[in-house]
N, C-alpha and C positions, 0 to 999 in steps of 0.2 A: 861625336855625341857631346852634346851642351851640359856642364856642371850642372846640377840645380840650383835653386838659388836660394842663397843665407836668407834665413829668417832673421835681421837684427833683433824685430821686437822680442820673437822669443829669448834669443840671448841675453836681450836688457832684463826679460824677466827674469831667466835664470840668474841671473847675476845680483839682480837686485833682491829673491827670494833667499840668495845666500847668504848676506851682507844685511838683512833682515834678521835672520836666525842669534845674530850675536845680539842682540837687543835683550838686556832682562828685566825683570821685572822692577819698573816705581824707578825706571831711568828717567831722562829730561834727554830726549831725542832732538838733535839740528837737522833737519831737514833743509835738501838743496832746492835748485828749481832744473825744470825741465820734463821731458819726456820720458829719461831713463829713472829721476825719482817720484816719478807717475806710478810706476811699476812698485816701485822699494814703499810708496805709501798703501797701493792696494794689500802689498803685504803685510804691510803693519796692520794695517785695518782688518783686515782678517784673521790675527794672531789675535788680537783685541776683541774679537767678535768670541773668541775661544777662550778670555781670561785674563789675557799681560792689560797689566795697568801701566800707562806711561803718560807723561806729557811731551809735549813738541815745541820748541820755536819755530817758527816759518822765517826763511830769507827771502823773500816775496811774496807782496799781495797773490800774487798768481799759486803760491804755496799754498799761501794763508787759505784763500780759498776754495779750495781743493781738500784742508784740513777741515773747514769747517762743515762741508757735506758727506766727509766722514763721520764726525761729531767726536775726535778726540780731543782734548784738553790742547787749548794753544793757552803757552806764556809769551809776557810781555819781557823780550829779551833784554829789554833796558832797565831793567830790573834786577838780573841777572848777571853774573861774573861768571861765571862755567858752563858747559854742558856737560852731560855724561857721556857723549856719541853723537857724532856728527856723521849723516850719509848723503852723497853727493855725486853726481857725474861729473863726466869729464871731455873736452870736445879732444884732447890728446894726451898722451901719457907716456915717457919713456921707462926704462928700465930700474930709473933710481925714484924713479916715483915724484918725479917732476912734472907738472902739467899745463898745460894752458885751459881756460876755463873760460865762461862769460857769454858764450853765444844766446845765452838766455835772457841779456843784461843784469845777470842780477850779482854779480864774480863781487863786488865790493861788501854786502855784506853776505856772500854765503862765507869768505875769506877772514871776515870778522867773528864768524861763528865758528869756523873750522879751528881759528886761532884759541879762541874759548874751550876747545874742546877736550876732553881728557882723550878722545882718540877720535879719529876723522879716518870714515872708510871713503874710499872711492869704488863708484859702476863703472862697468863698460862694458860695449859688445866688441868684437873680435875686430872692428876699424882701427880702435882705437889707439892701439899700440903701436908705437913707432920707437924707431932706433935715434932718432934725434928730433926734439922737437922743432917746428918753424913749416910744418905742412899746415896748421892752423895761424888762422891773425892771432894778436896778442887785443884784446880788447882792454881799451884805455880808456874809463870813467874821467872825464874832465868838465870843470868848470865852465858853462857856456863863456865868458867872459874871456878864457883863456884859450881860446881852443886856436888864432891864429898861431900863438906863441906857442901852444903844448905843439902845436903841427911843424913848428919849423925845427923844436928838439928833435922830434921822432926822426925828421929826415937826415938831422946831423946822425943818426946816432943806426943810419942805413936800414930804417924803415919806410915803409908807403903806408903813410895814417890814408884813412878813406871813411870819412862821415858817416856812422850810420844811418838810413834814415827808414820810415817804415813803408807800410806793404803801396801807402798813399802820398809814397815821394817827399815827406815831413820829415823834419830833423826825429828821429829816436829819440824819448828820453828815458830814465833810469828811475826807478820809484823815488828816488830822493831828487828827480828835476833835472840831472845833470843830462851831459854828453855822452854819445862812446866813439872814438874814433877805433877804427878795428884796422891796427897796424902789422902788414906783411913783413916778415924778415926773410931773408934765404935761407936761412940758418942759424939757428940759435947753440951754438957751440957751450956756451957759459949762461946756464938758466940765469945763475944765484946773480952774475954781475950784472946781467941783461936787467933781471927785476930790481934789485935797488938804483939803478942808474935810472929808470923810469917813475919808482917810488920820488925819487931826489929833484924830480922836477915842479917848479912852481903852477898851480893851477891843474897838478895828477892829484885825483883824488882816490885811486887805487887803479887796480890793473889785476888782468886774468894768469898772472903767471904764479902759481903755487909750487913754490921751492922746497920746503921745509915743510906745510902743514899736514900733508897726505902719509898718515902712519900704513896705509895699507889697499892692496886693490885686489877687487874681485873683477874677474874679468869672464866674459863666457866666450869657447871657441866651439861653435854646433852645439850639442848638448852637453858638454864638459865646460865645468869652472873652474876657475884656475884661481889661488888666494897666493898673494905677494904681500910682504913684510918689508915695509922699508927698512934696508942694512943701515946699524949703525955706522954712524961717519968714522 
């Protein structure tokens, strides 16, 4: 007899309706990009529809407008030195709540907002979790200008960069113009050294590896959620 099969979407919802719930009232909410905080905005949108007053920054057009046919309050993040609470998914996530991020291209500034934030939750459905990461690329925001040189670090440094381009065979680009090369590692043993070693290079203008930002993760396995606390170091 055949398993049935995982519902991810629901998961994401579950997950993202938890990770939701901390939200209080006349916060300044960071919102991520992607599918799974598709789900964490329908739910804000709905808690709003019942009372919570909040504002949002969006890390992507793709955010932004998705916020604005909700019709909650978007700030102008540039503006801004903090958030209250940043929510975001994740394409993997290990045990110390190290991640990689970015398949959405947008990993530079959701990273910029997460860093902003008084606390930064992470989604996910039950894929998500791995015992080490390096089952996902590492997506590398770089400089069109640089991208032969960012390409020959990565391979020093035992990666396969691989151009992203989109669904029409065209270079990818990133709301601010740039590149993403979405580099393969076998193994990422040492998140923290992996990421600054890739920050340190000329022509990176950030990268999806979140070491230190993710205070916490909800995660759904079937219909149970699971909430993780990043241990202090």
């Amino acid at each position: 007899m055949t398993s049935p099969a995982i519902d991810y979407d629901r998961e994401k919802r579950l997950a993202a309706i938890a990770a939701v719930a901390e939200v209080q009232q006349d916060m300044i909410v960071g919102l991520g990009t992607g599918s799974t905080v598709a789900f964490a905005l329908d739910a804000l949108a709905e808690r709003c529809r019942s009372g919570l007053k909040i504002r949002t920054v969006a890390t992507s057009l793709r955010t932004e407008a998705l916020l604005r046919q909700s019709s909650m309050e978007i700030l102008d993040f540039s503006k801004l030195s903090t958030v209250d609470l940043c929510i975001d998914g994740i394409d993997e996530i290990d045990g110390a709540c190290h991640a990689i991020k970015g398949a959405g291209g947008a990993m530079l500034r959701e990273k910029i907002v997460a860093s902003a934030a008084m606390r930064m939750i992470a989604i996910a459905d039950s894929r998500k979790a791995v015992d080490r990461l390096g089952s996902a690329p590492v997506p590398v925001e770089t400089l069109p200008f640089a991208l032969g040189y960012v390409t020959s670090r990565i391979l020093q440094l035992g990666g396969r960069p691989v151009l992203r381009q989109t669904a029409l065979h065209e270079p990818y680009r990133t709301d601010q113009g740039n590149a993403v090369l979405d580099c393969s590692f076998d193994r990422i043993d040492a998140p923290d050294v992996l990421a600054a070693t890739i920050s340190a290079i000329a022509g990176v203008l950030g990268h999806g590896l979140f070491v230190d930002e993710i205070d916490a993760l909800y995660i759904a396995r079937g219909t149970v959620v699971e909430k993780r606390e990043r241990q202090a170091a």
